[in-house]
PAGURO-138570 format. One record per atom (N, C-alpha, C, CB): residue in three letters; x negated, y negated, z negated. Coordinates in steps of 0.1 Angstrom, whole numbers, padded with zeros to 4 digits, always signed. Glycine has a CB too. Layout:
<atoms>
ALAXYZ
...
</atoms>
This chain:
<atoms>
UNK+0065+0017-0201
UNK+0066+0022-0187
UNK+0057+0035-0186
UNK+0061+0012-0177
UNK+0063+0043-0181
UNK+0055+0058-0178
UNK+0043+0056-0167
UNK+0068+0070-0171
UNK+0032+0060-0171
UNK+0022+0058-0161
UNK+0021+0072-0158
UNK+0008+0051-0165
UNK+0015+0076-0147
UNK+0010+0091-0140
UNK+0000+0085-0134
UNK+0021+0101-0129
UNK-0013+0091-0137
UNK-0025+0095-0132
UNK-0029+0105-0117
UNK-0031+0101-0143
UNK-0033+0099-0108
UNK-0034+0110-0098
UNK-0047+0117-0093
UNK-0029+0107-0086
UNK-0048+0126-0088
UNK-0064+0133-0089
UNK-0066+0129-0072
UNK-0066+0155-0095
UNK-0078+0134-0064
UNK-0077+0128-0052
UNK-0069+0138-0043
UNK-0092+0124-0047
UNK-0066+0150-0050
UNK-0061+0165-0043
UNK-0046+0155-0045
UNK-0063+0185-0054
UNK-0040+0153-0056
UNK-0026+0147-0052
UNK-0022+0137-0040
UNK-0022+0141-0062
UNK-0034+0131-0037
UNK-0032+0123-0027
UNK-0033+0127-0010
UNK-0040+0113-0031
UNK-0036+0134-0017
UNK-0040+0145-0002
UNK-0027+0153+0003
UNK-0052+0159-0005
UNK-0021+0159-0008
UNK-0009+0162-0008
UNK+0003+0154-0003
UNK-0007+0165-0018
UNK+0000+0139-0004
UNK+0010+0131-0003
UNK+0008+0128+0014
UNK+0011+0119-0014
UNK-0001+0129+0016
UNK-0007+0124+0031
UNK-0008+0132+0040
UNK-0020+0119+0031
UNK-0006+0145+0036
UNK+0004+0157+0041
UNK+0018+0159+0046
UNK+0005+0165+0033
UNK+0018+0155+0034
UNK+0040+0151+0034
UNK+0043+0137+0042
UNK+0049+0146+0014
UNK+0036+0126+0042
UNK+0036+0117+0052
UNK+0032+0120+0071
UNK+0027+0108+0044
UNK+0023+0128+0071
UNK+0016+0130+0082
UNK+0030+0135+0096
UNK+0004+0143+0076
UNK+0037+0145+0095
UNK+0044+0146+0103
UNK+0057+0139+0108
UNK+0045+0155+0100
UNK+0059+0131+0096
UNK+0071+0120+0096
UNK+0063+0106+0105
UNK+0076+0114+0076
UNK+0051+0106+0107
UNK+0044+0093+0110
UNK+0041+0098+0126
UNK+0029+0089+0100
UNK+0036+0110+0128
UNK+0033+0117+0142
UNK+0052+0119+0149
UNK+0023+0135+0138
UNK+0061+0118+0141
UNK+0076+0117+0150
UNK+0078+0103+0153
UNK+0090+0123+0141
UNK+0072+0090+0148
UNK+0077+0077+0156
UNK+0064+0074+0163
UNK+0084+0061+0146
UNK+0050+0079+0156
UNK+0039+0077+0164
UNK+0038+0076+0183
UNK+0033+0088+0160
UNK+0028+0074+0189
UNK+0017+0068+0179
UNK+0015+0054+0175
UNK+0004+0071+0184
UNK+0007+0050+0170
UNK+0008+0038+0166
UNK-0007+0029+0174
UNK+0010+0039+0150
UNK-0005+0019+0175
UNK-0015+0009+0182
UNK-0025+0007+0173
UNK-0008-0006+0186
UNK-0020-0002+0164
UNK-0024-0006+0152
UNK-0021-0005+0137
UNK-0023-0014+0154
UNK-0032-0008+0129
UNK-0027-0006+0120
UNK-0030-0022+0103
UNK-0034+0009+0120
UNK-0025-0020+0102
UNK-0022-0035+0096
UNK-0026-0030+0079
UNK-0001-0042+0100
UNK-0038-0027+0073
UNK-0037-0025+0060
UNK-0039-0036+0052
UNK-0046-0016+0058
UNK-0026-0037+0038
UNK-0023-0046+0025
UNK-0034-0044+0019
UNK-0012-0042+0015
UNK-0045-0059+0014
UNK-0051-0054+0004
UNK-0051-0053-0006
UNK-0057-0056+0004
UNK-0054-0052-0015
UNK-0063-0038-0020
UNK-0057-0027-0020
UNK-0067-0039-0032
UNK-0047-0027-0021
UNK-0040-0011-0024
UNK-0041-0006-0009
UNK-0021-0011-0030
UNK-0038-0011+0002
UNK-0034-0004+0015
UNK-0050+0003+0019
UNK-0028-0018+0027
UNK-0063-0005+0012
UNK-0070+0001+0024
UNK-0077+0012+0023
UNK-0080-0007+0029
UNK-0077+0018+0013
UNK-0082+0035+0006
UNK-0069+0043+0015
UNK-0079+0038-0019
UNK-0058+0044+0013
UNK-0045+0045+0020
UNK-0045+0046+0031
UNK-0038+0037+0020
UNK-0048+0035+0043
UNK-0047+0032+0054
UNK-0062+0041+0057
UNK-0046+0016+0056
UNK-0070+0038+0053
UNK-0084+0042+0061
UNK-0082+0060+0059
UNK-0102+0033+0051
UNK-0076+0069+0051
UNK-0072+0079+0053
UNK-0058+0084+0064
UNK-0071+0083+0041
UNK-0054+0076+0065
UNK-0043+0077+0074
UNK-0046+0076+0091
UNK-0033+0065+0071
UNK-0053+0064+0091
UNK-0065+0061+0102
UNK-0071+0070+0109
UNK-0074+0054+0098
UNK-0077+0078+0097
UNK-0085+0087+0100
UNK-0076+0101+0109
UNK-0092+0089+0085
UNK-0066+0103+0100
UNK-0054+0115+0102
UNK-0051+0109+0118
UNK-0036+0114+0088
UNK-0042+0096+0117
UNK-0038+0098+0128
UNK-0045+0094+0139
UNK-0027+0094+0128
UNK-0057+0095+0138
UNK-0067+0088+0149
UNK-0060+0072+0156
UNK-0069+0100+0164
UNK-0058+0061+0146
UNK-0057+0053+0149
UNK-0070+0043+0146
UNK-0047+0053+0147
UNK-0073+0033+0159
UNK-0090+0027+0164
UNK-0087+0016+0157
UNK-0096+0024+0185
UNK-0076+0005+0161
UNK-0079-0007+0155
UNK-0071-0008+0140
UNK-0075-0018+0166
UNK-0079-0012+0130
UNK-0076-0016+0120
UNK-0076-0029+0118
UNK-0082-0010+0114
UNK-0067-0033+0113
UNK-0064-0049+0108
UNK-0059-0050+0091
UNK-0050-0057+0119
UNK-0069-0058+0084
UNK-0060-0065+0071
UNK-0055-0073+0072
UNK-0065-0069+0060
UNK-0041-0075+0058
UNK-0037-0085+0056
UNK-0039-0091+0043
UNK-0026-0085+0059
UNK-0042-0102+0037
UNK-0041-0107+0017
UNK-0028-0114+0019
UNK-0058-0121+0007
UNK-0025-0111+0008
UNK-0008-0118+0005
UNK-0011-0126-0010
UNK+0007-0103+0003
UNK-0009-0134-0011
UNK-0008-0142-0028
UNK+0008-0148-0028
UNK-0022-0160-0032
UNK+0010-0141-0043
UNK+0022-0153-0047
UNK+0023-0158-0059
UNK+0036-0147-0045
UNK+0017-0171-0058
UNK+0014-0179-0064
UNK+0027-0173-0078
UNK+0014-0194-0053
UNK+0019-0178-0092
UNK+0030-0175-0102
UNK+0029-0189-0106
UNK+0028-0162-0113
UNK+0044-0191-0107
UNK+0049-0201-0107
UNK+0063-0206-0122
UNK+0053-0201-0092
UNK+0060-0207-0135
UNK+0072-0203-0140
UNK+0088-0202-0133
UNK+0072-0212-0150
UNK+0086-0218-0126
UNK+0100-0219-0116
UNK+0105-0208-0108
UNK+0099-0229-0107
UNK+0091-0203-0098
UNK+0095-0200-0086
UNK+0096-0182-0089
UNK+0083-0207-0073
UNK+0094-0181-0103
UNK+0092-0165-0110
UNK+0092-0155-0097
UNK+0108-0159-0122
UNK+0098-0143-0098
UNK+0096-0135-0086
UNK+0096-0138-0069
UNK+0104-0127-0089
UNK+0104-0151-0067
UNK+0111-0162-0056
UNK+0098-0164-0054
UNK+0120-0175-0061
UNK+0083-0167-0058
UNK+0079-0172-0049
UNK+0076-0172-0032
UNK+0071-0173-0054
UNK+0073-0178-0029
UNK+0069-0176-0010
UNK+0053-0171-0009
UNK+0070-0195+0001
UNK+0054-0163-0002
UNK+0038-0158+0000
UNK+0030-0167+0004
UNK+0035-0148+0009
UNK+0015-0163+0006
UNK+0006-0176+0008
UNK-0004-0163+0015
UNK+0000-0188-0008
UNK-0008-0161+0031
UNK-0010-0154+0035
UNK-0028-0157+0036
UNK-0001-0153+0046
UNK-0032-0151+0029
UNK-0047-0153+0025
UNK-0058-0149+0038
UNK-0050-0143+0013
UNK-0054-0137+0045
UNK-0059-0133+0056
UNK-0048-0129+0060
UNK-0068-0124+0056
UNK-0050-0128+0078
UNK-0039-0121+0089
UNK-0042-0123+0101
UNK-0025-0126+0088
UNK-0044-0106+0108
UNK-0045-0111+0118
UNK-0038-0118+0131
UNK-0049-0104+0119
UNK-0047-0124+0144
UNK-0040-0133+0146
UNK-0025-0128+0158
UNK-0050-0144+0150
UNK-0020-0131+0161
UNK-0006-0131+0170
UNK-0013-0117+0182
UNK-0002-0153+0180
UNK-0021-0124+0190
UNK-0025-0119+0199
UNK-0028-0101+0195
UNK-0036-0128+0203
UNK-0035-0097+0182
UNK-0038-0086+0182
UNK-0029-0074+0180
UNK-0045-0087+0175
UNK-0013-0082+0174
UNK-0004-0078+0171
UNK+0008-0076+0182
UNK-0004-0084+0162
UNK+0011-0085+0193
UNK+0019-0087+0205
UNK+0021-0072+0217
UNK+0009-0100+0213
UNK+0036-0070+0212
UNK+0038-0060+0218
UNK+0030-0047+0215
UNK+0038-0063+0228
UNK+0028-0046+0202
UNK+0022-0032+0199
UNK+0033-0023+0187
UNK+0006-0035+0192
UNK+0032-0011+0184
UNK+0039+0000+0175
UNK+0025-0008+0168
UNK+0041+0022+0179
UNK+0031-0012+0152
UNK+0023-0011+0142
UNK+0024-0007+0130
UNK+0019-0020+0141
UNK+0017-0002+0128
UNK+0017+0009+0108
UNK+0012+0000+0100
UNK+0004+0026+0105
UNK+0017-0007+0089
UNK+0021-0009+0076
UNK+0014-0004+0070
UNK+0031-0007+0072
UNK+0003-0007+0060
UNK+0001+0002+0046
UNK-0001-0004+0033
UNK-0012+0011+0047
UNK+0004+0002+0028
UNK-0001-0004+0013
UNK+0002+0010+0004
UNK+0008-0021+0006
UNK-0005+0007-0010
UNK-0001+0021-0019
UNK+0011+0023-0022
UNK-0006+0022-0032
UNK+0016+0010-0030
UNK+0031+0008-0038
UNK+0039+0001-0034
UNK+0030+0003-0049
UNK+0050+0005-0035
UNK+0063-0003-0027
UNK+0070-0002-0039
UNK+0072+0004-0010
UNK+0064-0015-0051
UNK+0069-0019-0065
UNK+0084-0031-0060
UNK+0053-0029-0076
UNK+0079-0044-0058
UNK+0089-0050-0061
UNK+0096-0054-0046
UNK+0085-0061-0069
UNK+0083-0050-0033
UNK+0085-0051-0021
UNK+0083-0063-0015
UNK+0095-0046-0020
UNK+0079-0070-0027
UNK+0077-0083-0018
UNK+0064-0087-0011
UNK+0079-0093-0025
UNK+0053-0074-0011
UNK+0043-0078-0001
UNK+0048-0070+0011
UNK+0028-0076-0006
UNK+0050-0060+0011
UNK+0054-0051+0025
UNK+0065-0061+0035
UNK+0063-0034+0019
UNK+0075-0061+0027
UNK+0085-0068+0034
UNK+0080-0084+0043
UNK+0097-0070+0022
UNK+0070-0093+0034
UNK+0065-0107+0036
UNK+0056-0099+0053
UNK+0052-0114+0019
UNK+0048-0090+0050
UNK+0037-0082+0059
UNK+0045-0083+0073
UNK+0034-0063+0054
UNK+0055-0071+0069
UNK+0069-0068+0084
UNK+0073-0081+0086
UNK+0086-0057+0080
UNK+0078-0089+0082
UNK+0081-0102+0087
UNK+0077-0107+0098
UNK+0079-0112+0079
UNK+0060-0108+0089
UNK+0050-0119+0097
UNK+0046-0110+0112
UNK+0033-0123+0086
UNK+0047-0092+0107
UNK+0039-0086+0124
UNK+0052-0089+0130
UNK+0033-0065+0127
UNK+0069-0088+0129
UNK+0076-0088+0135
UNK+0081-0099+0145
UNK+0080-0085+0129
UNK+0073-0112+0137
UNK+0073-0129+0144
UNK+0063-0126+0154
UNK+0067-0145+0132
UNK+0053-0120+0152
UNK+0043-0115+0165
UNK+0048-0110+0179
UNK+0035-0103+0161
UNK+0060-0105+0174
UNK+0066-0093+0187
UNK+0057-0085+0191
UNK+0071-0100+0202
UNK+0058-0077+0175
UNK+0055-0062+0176
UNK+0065-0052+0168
UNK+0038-0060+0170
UNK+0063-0042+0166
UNK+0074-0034+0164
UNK+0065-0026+0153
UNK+0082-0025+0177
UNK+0072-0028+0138
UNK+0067-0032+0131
UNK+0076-0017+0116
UNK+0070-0051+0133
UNK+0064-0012+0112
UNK+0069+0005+0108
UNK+0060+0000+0090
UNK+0057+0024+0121
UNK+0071+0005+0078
UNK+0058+0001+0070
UNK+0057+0014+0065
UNK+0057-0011+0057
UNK+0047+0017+0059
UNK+0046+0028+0052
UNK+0037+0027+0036
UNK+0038+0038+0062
UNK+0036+0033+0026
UNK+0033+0033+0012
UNK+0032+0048+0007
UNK+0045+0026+0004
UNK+0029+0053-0002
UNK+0021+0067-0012
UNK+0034+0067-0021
UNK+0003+0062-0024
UNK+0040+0056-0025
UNK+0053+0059-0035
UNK+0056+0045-0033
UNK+0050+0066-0054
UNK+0071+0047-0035
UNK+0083+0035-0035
UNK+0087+0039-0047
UNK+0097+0036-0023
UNK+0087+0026-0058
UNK+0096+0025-0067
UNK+0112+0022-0062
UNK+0090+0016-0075
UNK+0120+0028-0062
UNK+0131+0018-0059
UNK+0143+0012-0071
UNK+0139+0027-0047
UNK+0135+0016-0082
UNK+0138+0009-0095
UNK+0134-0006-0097
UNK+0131+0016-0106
UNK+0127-0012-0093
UNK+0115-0023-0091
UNK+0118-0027-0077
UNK+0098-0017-0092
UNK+0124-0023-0068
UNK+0123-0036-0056
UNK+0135-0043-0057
UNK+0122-0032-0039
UNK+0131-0052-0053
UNK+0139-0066-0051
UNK+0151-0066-0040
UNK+0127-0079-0046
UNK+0151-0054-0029
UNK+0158-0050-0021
UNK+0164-0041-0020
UNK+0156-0052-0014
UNK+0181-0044-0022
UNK+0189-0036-0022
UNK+0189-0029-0007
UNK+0200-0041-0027
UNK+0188-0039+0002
UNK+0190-0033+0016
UNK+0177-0030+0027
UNK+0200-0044+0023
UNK+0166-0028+0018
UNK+0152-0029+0024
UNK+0140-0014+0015
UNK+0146-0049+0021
UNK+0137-0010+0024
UNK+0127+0002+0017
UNK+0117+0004+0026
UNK+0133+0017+0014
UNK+0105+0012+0019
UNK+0095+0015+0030
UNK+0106+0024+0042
UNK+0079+0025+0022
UNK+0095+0024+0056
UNK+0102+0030+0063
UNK+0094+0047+0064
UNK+0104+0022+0074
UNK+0082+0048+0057
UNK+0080+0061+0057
UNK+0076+0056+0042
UNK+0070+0072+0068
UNK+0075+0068+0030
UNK+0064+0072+0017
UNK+0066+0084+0014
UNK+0065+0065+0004
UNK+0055+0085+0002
UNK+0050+0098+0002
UNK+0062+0102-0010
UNK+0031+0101-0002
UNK+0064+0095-0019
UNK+0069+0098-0030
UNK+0080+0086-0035
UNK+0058+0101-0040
UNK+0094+0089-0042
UNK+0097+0082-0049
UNK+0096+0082-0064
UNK+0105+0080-0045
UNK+0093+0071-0072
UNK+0087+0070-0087
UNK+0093+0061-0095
UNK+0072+0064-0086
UNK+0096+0064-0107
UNK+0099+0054-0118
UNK+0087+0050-0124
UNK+0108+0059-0130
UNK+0076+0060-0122
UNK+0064+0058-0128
UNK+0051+0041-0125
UNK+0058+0073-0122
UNK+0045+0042-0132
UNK+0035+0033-0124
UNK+0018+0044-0122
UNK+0031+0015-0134
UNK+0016+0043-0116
UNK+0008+0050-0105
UNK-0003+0043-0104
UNK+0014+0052-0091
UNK-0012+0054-0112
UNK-0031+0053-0109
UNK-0037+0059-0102
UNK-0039+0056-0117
UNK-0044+0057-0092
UNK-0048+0067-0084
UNK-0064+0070-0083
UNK-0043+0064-0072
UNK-0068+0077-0080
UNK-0082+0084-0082
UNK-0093+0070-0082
UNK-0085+0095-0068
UNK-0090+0063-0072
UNK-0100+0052-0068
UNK-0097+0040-0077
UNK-0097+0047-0052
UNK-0090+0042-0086
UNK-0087+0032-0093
UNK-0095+0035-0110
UNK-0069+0031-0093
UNK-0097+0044-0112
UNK-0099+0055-0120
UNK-0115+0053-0125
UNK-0094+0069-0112
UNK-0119+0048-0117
UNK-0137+0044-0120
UNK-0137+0035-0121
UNK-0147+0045-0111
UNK-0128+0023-0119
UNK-0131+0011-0123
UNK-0133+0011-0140
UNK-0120+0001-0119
UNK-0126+0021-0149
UNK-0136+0019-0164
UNK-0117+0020-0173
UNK-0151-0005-0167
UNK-0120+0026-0180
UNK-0107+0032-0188
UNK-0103+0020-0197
UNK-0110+0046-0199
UNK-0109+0009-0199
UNK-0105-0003-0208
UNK-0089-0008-0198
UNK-0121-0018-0208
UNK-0095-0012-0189
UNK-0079-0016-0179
UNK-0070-0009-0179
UNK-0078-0018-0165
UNK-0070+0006-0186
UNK-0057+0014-0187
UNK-0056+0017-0195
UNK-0055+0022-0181
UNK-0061+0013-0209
UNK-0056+0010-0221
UNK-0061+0025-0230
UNK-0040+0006-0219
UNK-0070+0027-0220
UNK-0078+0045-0230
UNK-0093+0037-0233
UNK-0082+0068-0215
UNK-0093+0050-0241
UNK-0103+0043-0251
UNK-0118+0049-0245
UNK-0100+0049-0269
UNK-0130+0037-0243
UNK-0142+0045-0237
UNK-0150+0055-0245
UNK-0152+0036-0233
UNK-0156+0062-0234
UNK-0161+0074-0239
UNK-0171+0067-0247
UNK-0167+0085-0229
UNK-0174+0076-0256
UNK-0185+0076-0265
UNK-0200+0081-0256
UNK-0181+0086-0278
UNK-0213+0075-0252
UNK-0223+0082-0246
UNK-0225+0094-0256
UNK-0235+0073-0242
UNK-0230+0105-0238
UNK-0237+0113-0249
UNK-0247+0115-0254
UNK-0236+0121-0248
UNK-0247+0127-0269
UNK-0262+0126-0277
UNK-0272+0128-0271
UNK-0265+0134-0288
UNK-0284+0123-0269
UNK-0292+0126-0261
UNK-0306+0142-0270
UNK-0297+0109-0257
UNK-0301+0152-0264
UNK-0304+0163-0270
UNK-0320+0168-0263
UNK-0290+0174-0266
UNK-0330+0158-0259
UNK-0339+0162-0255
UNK-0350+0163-0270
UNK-0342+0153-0242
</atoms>
C-alpha cells in the first residue's frame, strides 16, 4: 500500500479547500469529534469555523474472526441525546477508510434528532464498505494511506523507517 506523509502546511491546505464547502451548509451547533483521528482535525476546524461546543465520540469494533469487518460498534464514549436534539452537527474524523466509524457516528447523532453532516481530510473510496454512502464534505480523495504531521512524532518504528542514529556529540 502506498503511504504519503503530510507536513502540517498540507493540512492547512486541505482545511482551506474544506472551509468554504462547510461555511455553505453552515453553521453548525455542534461538533461531534471521532477519536483519535477526529480531534487534531476537529479542534482546527472548530477553531476556523468558530464553533463553541465540542463533543467526542470512541467507537470499538470488537475483532472478531466471525464477525470480520461486520462487526457492530461498541460506543465507548458519546455524547448524551440531549446535547445533540435538534441541532446542525459536524462530524470529524481524519479518514473515511472503510467508513465504518463515520457512518456508526451519523447513525447514532441522527437517532438523536439532529441533522447530522460528516466530514474527514481524505476519503478512501477504494476501502469503504459503502457503495451508496461517503463523507459528506473531505479534503481529498486517496488510494494512499495517510500520515499526518501529528502522527509523525510518535517515533518512526510504527512506520516502518529506521531510527535516527543520535548525534556525535562534538563538544
Amino acid at each position: 500500500m502506498r503511504h504519503e506523509i503530510l507536513t502540517w502546511e498540507d493540512v492547512d491546505k486541505i482545511i482551506d479547500i474544506l472551509m468554504p464547502r462547510l461555511q455553505s451548509i453552515g453553521p453548525f451547533d455542534v461538533m461531534v469529534m471521532i477519536t483519535r483521528g477526529g480531534v487534531i482535525p476537529g479542534g482546527l476546524l472548530a477553531e476556523a469555523l468558530n464553533i463553541q461546543s465540542l463533543l467526542t465520540a470512541a467507537v470499538d469494533f470488537p475483532a472478531t474472526e466471525e464477525a470480520g469487518l461486520m462487526a457492530w460498534p461498541i460506543f465507548l464514549q458519546f455524547p448524551d441525546d440531549e446535547l445533540l436534539l435538534g441541532r446542525n452537527v459536524l462530524i470529524v474524523d481524519d479518514v473515511w477508510g472503510s467508513g465504518r466509524t463515520s457512518t456508526s457516528v451519523r447513525g447514532r447523532v441522527e437517532a438523536a434528532s439532529a441533522t447530522a453532516f460528516t466530514c474527514v481530510l481524505h476519503y478512501n473510496p477504494y476501502r469503504s464498505l459503502f457503495s451508496n454512502a461517503k463523507p459528506d464534505f473531505y479534503g481529498e480523495a486517496t488510494d494512499a494511506y495517510i500520515i499526518y504531521p501529528w502522527e509523525i512524532d510518535r517515533g518512526p518504528r510504527g512506520l516502518g523507517f529506521e531510527e535516527p542514529s543520535p548525534a556525535p556529540d562534538l563538544s
